[in-house]
C-alpha positions in Angstrom: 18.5 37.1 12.4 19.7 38.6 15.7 17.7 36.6 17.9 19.2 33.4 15.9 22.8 34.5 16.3 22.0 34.8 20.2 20.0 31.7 20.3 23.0 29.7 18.2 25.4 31.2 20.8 23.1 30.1 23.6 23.1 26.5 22.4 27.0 26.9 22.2 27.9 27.9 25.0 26.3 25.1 27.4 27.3 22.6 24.5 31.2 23.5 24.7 32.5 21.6 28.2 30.4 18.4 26.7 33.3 17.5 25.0 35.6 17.4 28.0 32.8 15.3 29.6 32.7 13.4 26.3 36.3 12.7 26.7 36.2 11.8 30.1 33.5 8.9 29.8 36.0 7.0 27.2 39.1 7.8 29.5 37.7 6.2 32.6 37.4 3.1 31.4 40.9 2.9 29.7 42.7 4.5 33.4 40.8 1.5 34.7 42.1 -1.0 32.3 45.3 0.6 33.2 45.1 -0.3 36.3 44.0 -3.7 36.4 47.3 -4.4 34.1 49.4 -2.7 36.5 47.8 -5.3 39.6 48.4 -8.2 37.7 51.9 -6.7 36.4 52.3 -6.4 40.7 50.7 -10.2 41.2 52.8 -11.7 38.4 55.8 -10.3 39.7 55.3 -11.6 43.0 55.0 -14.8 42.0 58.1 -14.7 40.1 59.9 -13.3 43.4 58.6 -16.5 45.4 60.4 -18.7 42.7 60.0 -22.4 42.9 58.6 -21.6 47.1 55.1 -22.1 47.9 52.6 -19.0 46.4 50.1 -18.4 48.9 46.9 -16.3 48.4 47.6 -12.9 50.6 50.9 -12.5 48.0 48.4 -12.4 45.3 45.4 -10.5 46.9 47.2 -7.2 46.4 47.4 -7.2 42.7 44.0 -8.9 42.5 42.7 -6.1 44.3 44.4 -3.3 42.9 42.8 -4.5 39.4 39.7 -5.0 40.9 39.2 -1.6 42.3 40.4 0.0 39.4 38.3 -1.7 36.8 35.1 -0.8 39.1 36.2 2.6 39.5 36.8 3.5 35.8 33.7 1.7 34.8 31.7 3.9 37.8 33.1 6.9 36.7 33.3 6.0 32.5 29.3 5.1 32.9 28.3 8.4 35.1 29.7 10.6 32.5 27.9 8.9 29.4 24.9 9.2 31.0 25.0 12.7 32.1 26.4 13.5 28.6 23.2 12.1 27.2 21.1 13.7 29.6 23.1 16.8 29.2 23.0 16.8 24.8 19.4 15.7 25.2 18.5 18.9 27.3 20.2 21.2 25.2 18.5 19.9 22.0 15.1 20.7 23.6 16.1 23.3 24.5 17.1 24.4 20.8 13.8 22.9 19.6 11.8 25.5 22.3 14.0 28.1 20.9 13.8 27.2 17.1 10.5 27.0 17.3 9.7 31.0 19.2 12.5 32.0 16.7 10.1 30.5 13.9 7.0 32.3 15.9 8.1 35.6 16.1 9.3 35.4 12.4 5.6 34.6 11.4 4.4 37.5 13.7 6.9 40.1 12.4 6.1 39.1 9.0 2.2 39.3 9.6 2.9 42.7 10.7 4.7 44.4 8.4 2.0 43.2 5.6 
């Protein structure tokens, strides 16, 4: 029972930042939605500044890129975290499996002794 309780803890303790990670892969992508709305908030705004005058493509480039970069960047950074989230709550269930199984082990050894 005490070698459960430290292997439950075990399992617990590298499992409780996966949530912020967890959190952070479906941020990203919203903070780089956020952004692309804010360029083309910037773009449209431009072109309501120039009025009835000619628009020319270097007023509109800065918006475009801003929501350009932004989208990549939450993507990158929303797409790194849910795979090493994956990677990270696959390890620690083998992990639990190697450890469920010796826990199961030594049980069948203890009780193989004491008959």
């Amino acid at each position: 029972e005490t070698i459960e309780q430290s292997a439950n803890q075990f399992i617990r303790s590298h499992e409780k930042n996966l949530n912020t990670l967890s959190t952070l892969a479906a941020i990203a992508p919203l903070i780089g939605f956020l952004g692309t709305v804010t360029g083309m908030i910037r773009l449209f705004y431009r072109m309501s500044e120039a009025g009835g005058n000619m628009i020319d493509i270097t007023m509109l480039s800065g918006g475009i890129y801003e929501a350009m970069v932004t989208t990549v960047g939450g993507l990158i950074v929303g797409i790194l975290c849910i795979v090493f989230h994956n990677f990270l709550i696959s390890r620690i269930e083998s992990i639990a499996f190697i450890v469920e199984a010796k826990i199961t082990q030594v049980n069948v050894h203890l009780r193989r002794i004491s008959k």
